[in-house]
C-alpha positions in Angstrom: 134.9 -94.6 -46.1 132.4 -93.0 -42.9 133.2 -89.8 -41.2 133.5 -89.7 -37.8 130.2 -87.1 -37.5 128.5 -89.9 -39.8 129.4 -92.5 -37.3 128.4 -90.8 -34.4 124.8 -90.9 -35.9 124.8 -94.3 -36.8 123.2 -96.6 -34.0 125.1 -99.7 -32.3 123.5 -102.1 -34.6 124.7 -100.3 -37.6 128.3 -100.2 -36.4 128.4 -104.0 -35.2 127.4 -104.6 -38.9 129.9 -102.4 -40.0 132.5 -103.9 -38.1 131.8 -107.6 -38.8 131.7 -106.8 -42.3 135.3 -105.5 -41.4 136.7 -109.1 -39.9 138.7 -108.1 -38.1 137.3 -105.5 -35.3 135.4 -107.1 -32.1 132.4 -105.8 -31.8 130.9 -107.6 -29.2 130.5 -106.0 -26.0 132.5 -103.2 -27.4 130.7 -99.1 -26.7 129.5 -97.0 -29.2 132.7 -94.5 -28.5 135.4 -97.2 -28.8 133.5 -99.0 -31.7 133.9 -96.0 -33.2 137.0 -95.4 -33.0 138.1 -99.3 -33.8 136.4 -98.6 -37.0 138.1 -95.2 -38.0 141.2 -97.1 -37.4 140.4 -99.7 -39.2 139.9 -97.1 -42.3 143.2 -95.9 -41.9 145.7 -98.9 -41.5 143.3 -99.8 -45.1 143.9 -96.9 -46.6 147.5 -97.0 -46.0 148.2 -100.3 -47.2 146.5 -99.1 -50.1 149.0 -96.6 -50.8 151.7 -98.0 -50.4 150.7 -101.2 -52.8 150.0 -98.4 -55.5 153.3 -97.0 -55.5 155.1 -100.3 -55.3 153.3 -101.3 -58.4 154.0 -97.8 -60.2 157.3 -98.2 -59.3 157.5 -101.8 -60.7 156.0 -100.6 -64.2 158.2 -97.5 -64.4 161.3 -97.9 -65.8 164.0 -97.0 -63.9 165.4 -93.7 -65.4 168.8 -93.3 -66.0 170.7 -90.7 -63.7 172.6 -88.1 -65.6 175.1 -86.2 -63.0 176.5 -83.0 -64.9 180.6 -83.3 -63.8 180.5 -79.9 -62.5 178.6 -79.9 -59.7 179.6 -83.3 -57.5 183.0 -83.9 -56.7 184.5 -87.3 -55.4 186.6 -87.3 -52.5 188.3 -91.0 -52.2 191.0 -90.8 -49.4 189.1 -88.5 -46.7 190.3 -90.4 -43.5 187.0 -89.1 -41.2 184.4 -89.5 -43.5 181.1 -91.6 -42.6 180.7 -92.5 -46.0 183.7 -93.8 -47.9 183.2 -92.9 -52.0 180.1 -91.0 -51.1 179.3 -88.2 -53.7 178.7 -85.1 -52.0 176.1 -82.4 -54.0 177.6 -78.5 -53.8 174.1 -77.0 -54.3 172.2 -75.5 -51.6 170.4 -77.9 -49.7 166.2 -77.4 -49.5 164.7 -76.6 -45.8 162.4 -79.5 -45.7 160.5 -78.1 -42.5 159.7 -74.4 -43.7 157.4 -75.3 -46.6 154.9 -78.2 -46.3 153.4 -78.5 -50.0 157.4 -78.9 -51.3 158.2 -81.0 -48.5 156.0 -83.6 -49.4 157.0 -83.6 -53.2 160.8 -84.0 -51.9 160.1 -86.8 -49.7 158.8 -88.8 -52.9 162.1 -87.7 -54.7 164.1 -88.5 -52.0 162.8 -92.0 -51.7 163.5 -92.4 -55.2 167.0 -91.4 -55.4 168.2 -93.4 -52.0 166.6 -96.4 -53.6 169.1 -95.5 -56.9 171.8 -94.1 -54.1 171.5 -97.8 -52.3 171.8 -99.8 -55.7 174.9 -97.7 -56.2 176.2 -98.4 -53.2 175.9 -102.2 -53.2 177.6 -102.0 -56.5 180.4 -100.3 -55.0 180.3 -102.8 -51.9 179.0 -100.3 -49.4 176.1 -100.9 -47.2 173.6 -98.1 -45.7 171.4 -98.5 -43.4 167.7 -97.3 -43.8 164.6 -97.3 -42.4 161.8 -97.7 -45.2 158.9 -98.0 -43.0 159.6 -94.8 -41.4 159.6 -92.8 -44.6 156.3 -95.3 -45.8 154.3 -93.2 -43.2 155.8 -89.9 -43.2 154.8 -90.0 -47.3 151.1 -91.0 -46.2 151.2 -88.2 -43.6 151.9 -86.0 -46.4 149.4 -87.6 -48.9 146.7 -87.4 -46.3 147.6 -83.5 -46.3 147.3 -82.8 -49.7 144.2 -84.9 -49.7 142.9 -82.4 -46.9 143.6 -79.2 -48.2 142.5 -80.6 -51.9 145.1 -78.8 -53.6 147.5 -80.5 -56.4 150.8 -78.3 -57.2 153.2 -79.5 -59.8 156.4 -81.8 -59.2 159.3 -79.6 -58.1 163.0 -79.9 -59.4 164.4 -82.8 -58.2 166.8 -82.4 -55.1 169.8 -85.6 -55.2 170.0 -87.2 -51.7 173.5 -86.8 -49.6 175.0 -88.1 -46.8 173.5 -84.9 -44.9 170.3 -85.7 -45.8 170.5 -89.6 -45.3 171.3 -88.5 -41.4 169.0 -86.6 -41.0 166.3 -88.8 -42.3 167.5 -91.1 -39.6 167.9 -88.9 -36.9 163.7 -88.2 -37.7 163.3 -92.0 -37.8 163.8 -91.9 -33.9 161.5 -89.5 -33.5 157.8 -91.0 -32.8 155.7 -90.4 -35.6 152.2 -89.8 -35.2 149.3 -91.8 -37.4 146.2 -89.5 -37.9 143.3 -90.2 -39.7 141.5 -88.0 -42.4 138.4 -88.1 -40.7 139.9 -87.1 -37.6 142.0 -83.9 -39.2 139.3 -81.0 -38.8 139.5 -81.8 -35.3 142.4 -82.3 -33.7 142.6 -81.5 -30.5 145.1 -78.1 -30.6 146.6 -78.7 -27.0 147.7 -82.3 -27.2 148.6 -84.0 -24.3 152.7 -84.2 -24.5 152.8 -86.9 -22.0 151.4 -89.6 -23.9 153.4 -92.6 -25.4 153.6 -94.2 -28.2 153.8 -97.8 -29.3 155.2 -99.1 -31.8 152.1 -99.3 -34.6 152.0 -95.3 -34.4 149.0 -95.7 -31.9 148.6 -93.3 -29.3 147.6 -93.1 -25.5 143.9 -92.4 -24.6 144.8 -89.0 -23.7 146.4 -88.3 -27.0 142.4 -88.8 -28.5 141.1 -85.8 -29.9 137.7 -86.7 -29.0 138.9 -87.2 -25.9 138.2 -84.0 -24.2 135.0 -83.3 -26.3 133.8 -86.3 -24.8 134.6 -84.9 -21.3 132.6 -81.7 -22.1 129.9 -83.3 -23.7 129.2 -85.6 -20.5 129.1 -82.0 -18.3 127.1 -80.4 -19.9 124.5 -83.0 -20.4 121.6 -82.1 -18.8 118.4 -83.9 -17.8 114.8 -82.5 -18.8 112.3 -82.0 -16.9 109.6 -80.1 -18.9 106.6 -81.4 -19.1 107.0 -83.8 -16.2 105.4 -81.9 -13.4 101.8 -80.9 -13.3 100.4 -78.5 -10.5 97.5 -76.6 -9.7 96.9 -73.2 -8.1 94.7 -70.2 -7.3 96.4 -66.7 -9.3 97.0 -64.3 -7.4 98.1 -61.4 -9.7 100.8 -58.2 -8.9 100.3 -54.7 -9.2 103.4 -55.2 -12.1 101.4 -57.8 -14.2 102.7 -61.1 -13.5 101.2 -63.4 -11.4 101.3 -66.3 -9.1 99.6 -69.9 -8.4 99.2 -70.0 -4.7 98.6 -73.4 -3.0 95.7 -74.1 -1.1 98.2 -76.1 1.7 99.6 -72.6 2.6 96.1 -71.1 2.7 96.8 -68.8 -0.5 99.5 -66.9 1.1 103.2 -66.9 -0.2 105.1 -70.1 0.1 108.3 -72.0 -1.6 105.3 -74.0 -3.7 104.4 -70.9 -5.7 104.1 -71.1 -9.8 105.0 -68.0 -11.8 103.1 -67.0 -14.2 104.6 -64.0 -16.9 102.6 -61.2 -18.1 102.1 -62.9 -21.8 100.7 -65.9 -20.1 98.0 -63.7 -18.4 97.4 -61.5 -21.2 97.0 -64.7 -23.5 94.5 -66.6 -21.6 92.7 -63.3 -20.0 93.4 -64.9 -16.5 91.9 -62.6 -13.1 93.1 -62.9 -9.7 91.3 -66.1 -8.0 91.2 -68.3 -11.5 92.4 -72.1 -10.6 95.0 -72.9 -13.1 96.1 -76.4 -14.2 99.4 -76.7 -15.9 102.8 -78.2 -16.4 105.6 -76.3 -15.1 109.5 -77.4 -14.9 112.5 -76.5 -12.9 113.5 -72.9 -12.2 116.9 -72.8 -14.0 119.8 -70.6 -13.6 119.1 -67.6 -11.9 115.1 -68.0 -11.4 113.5 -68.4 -8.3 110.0 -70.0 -8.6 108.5 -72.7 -10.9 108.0 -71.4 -14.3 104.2 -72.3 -15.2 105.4 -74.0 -19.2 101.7 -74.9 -20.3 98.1 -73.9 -19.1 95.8 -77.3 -19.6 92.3 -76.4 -18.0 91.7 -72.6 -16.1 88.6 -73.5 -13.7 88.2 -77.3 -14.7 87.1 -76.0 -18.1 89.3 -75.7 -21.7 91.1 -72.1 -21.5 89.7 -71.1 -24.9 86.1 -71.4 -23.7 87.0 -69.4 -20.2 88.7 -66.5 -22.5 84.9 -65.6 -23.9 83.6 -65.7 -19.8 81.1 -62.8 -18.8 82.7 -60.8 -15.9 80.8 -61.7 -12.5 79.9 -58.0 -12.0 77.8 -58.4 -15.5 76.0 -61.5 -14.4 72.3 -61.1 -13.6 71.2 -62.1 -10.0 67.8 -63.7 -9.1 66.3 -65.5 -6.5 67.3 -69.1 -4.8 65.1 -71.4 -7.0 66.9 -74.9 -5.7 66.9 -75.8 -2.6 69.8 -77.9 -1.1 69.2 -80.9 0.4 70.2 -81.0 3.7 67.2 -84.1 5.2 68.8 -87.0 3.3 72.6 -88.2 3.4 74.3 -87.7 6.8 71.2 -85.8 8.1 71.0 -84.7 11.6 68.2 -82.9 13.8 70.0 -80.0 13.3 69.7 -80.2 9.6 66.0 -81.6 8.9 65.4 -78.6 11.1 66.6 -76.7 9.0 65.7 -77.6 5.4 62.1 -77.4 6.7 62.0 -73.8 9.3 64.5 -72.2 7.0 65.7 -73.9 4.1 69.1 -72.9 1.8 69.3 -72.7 -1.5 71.7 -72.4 -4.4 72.6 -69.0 -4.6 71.5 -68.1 -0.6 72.9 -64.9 1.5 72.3 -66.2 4.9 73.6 -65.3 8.1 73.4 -67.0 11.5 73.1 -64.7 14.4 74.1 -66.6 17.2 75.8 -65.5 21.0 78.8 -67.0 22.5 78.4 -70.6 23.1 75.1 -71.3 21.0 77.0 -74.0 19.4 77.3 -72.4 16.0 80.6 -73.6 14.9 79.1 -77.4 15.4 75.8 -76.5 13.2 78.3 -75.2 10.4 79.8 -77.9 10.3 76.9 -80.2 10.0 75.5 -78.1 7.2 78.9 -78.8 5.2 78.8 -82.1 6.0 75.0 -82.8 4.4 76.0 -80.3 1.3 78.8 -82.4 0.5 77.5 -85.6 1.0 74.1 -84.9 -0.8 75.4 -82.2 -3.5 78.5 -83.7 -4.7 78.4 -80.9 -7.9 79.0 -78.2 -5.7 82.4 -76.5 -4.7 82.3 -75.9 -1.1 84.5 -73.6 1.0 84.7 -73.2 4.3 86.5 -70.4 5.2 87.3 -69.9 9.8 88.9 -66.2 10.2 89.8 -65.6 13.9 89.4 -69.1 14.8 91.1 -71.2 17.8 93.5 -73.8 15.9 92.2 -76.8 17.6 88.2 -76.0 15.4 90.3 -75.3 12.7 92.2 -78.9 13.1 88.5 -80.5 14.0 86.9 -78.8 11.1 89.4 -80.2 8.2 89.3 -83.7 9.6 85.4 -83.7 9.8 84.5 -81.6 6.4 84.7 -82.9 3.0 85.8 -79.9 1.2 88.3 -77.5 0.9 89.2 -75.8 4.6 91.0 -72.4 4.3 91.3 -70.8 8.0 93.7 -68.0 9.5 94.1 -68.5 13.3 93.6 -65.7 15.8 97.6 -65.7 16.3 97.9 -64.6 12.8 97.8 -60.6 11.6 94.8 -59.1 10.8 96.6 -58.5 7.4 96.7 -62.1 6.7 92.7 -62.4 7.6 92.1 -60.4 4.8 94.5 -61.3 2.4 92.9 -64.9 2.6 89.6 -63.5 2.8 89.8 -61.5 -0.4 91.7 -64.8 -2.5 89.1 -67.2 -1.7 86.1 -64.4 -2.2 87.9 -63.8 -5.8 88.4 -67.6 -6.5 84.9 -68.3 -6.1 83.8 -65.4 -8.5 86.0 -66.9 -11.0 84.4 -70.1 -10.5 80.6 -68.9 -11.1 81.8 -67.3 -14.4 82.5 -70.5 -15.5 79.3 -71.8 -14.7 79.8 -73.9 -11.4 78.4 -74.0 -7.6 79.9 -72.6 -5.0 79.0 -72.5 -1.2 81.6 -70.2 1.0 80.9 -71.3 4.9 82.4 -68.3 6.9 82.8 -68.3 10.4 82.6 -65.6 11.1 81.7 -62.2 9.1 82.0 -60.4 12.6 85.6 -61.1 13.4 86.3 -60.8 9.6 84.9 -57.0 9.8 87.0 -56.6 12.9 90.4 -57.5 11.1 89.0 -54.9 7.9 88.5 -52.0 10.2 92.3 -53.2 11.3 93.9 -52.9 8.9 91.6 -50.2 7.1 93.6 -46.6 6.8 91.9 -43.9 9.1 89.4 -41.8 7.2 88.8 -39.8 10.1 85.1 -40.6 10.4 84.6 -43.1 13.3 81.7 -45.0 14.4 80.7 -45.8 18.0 82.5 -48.4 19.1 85.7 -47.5 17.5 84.4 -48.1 13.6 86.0 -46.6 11.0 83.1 -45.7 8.7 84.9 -47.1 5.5 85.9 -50.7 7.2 82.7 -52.1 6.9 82.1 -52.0 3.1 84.7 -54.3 2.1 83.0 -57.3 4.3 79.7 -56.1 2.7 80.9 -56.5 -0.4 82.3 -59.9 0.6 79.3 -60.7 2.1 76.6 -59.4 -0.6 78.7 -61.5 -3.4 76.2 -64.2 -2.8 74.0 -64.6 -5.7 71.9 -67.0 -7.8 72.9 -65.9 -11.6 70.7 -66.3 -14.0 71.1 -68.8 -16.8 74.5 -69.6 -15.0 76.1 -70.5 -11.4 75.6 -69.8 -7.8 77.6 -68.6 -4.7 75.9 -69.2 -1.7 77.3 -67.5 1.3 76.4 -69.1 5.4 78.2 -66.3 7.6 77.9 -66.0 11.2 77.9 -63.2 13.0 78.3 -62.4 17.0 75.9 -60.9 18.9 75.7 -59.7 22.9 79.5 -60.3 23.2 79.8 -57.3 25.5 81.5 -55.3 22.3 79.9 -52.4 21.2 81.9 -52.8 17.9 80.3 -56.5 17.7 76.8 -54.6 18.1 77.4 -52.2 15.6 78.9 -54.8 12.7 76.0 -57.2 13.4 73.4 -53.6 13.2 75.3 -52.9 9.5 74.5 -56.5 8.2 70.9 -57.1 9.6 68.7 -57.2 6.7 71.4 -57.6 4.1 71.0 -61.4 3.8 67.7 -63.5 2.4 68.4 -65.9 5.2 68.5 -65.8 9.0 69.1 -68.2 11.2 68.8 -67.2 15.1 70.1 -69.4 17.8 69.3 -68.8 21.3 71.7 -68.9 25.0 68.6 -69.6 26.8 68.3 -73.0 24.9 71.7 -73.8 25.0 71.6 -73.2 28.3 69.5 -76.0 29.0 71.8 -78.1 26.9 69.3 -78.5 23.6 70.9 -78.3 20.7 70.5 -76.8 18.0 69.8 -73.8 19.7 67.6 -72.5 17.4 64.9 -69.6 18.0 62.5 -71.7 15.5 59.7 -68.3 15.6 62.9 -66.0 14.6 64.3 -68.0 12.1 63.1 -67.6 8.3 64.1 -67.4 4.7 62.9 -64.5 2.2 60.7 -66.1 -0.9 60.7 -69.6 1.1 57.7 -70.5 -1.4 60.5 -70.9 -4.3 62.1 -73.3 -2.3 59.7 -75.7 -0.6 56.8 -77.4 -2.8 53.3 -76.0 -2.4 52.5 -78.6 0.0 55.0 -79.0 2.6 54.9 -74.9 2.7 51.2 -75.1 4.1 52.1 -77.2 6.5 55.1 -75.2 7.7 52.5 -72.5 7.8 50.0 -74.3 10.2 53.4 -75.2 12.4 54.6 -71.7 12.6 51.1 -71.0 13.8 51.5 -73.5 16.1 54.5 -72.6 17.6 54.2 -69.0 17.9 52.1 -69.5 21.4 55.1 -71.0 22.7 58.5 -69.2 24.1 62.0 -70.4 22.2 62.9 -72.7 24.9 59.1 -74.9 24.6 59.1 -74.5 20.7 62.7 -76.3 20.4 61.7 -78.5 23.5 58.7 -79.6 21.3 60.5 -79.7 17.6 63.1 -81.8 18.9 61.1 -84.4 20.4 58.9 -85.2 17.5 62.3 -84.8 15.2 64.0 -88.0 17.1 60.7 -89.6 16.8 60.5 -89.7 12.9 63.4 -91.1 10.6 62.8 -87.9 7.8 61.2 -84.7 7.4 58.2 -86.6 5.0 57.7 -88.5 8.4 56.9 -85.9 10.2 54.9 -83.9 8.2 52.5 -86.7 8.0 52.9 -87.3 11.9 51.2 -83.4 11.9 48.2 -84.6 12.2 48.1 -86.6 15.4 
């Protein structure tokens, strides 16, 4: 015997062997459901053939007992004209209420079956003939039986009731109603608001609706749901709230807030000891009922490293900065004249504060982006960032189709408020990068318009500079802008801004005045030059880099030394002139160092 809930676990395979071991269920083809089912009424018609065998064959070994009818209590009535029955004894007592108790019931059904089978052999001796329906009261006894068997409960045998007329009628008059065939593994859960339209056919079976799996079935299929967890991984930049939660901001919306945000709760944070600007890689599923944003599930690397190590990170304010001590290359891979000049007349390295001064159309946005162009291609280790505030879209479009990194810009249409916003996110996911060791090269174009949108946005202190400068909205850029540092046993950030100059703004002139001398590179580029359409621009005598001897071997810096000298008789416009033709003459810097001495 196998409960239904036993079933239910079993896999197909188990119940087509189940089944074929039965003989006489198909299996083939057949669902797990209706299998099921086939089986559990399999179990039943077998049990009740069961039954009923037993009971024939007690009946058989039993011997008949001999009724004793005390003369008192029945009395005969031969000649009663209306009478169903003709020489039917009818029984005085009380009659039992079959449908008030169920334990007696059950016993009285067995008694009753007994005394119409004595009743009937009367009869026929008296050459009367009853009708009666065995087969109904063969599954009303199992009905019972199955009961008992239920409730585990055995009472003893009850007086014995005689059968009358009355009672043979009314035993009929049940036989036309259906009866229903349940099984005992089915009992506990019955359905308690059966469907009354169903039908029944003739074996006791009922219709579909009548299964009292039926509607569990129809809730189980609803509330099914598919999972999604651990499907999904994404990446982000944190960006934490004054309440303690955070979110992963996507780089596609430049870091502001979009429908691709992760959240992250204040346990998660707390956990891993995450910082606004850390770049978190995790799995995240759907937001379920009543969430709004993508639940971050599991953390898997927090700055490309494991998120135990970047718990134990020094804080960036704590790292120790020194001087550039490697130099980038700039004169190999995708080199230009703009960038050979460079690397030799004022060379970057890891960990570099520079700043080019340039005026309007000097052609600075072009040499930007040929310095990120040789970084990437000769540095691949490094994390570069190039980061347009204030920008005309159509650089910004030019600049992410022409530059292999990562291109984060806020258009001159945009609010001030977003400038800094973006500004701050990227400043504070580069921090969070060096902590954990790497390389990281922020290209800003440019620091001027950047100062603009913090003296913006800056709340009055009621000190104001000339040209309309608050006196607090400029230390926010410098501390954006004096971030740039080679750590010491660690990473770098190395910072190329530009700043305006002679742009007819006072407030231009007094920005570019409050960075001068903060950097430990300079880069000057010249109108004049442009003017005559050589580019780059550069002011070669103007242009330097602090403790140059750290970057550039012993050699090449002597030589650099004798062509300074050189060039310092000549104005801008005939030192470029000059540099640039022996530049396009010689295929690398090497080349023309050696060339020197013609």
């Amino acid at each position: 015997m196998f409960d239904i809930s036993a079933l239910k676990e079993m896999k197909l395979s188990e119940l087509q062997e189940i089944a074929k071991a039965a003989k006489t269920i198909k299996f083939n083809g057949v669902k797990k459901e209706t299998l099921v089912s086939h089986i559990l009424e399999h179990q039943a018609a077998h049990v009740e053939s069961t039954t009923t065998k037993t009971e024939s064959n007690l009946q058989e070994d039993k011997t008949k007992r001999v009724r004793i009818l005390p003369v008192k209590k029945v009395a005969i009535q031969k000649n009663k004209v209306n009478s169903l029955f003709e020489a039917e004894p009818i029984v005085t007592e009380k009659e039992v209420a079959l449908e008030n108790n169920a334990t007696i019931q059950a016993d009285t059904i067995e008694k009753e079956e007994s005394l119409n089978k004595e009743s009937l052999v009367e009869e026929k001796k008296a050459g009367k003939a009853i009708k009666f329906n065995k087969s109904a009261y063969e599954k009303k006894i199992a009905l019972k039986k199955d009961k008992e068997e239920l409730k585990e409960t055995s009472k003893e045998p009850e007086t014995v009731v005689e059968a009358t007329a009355e009672t043979t009628i009314d035993s009929k008059a049940e036989v036309a109603t259906p009866v229903k065939k349940i099984n005992p593994n089915q009992l506990q859960k019955q359905n308690p608001n059966p469907n009354q339209n169903g039908t029944a056919n003739g074996n006791g079976n009922q219709n579909q609706n009548q299964n009292p799996n039926f509607k569990n079935k129809k809730s189980n299929f609803a509330a099914s749901d598919f999972e999604f967890d651990g499907i999904i991984e994404s990446e982000g930049v944190l960006e934490m709230m004054p309440d303690g939660y955070g979110f992963l901001r996507s780089s596609d919306y430049n870091y502001l807030a979009s429908p691709d945000d992760i959240y992250l709760s204040t346990s998660q944070i707390r956990l891993f000891g995450l910082k606004t600007g850390d770049t978190v890689k995790g799995v995240v599923r759907p937001p379920k009922e009543g969430e709004k944003f993508f639940p971050l599930v599991r953390v898997l690397k927090i700055n490309g490293h494991d998120p135990q190590v970047v718990r134990d990170r020094v804080s960036f304010e704590h790292l120790t900065p020194v001087f550039p001590s490697e130099k980038f290359k700039l004169a190999e891979k995708q080199s230009t004249i703009s960038t050979r000049i460079i690397d030799l007349f004022s060379p970057i390295g890891k960990g570099q504060r520079g700043m080019i001064v340039a005026q309007p159309k000097t052609g600075k946005t072009m040499l930007l982006k040929d310095i990120a162009n040789a970084i990437a291609a000769n540095h691949p280790e490094v994390y570069l960032i190039v980061l347009l505030i204030d920008e005309r879209p159509e650089e910004v479009t030019d600049m992410q189709r022409s530059v292999r990194g990562e291109v984060i810009a806020s258009t001159f249409d945009r609010e001030p408020q977003e400038h800094v916003k973006i500004a701050n996110i990227v400043l504070e996911k580069a921090k969070r990068l060096v902590e954990c060791g790497h390389d990281v090269v922020i290209l800003l174009d440019s620091i001027t318009r950047l100062a603009r949108a913090y003296n913006t946005v800056q709340p009055a202190s009621g000190k104001v500079l000339s040209g309309g400068v608050d006196a607090n909205a400029l230390q926010k850029p410098k501390r954006f802008f004096g971030a740039a540092r080679n750590v010491e046993n660690g990473g770098s950030l190395s910072i190329i801004a530009t700043a305006l100059t002679e742009t007819g703004s006072k407030m231009d002139e007094v920005i570019f005045e409050e960075f001068k001398g903060t950097g430990n590179m300079e880069l000057q580029l010249d109108r004049k030059i442009a003017n005559k359409r050589i580019f780059p621009a550069i002011d070669l005598t103007s242009s330097s880099t602090r403790r140059d001897d750290m970057l550039l071997d012993p050699k090449t810096l002597q030589r650099m030394w004798i062509m300074r000298k050189y060039l310092s008789d000549m104005n801008p416009v005939e030192a470029m002139d000059f540099i640039n033709d022996r530049f396009k003459k010689t295929k690398n810097n090497e080349e023309f160092l050696i060339s020197m001495n013609d």
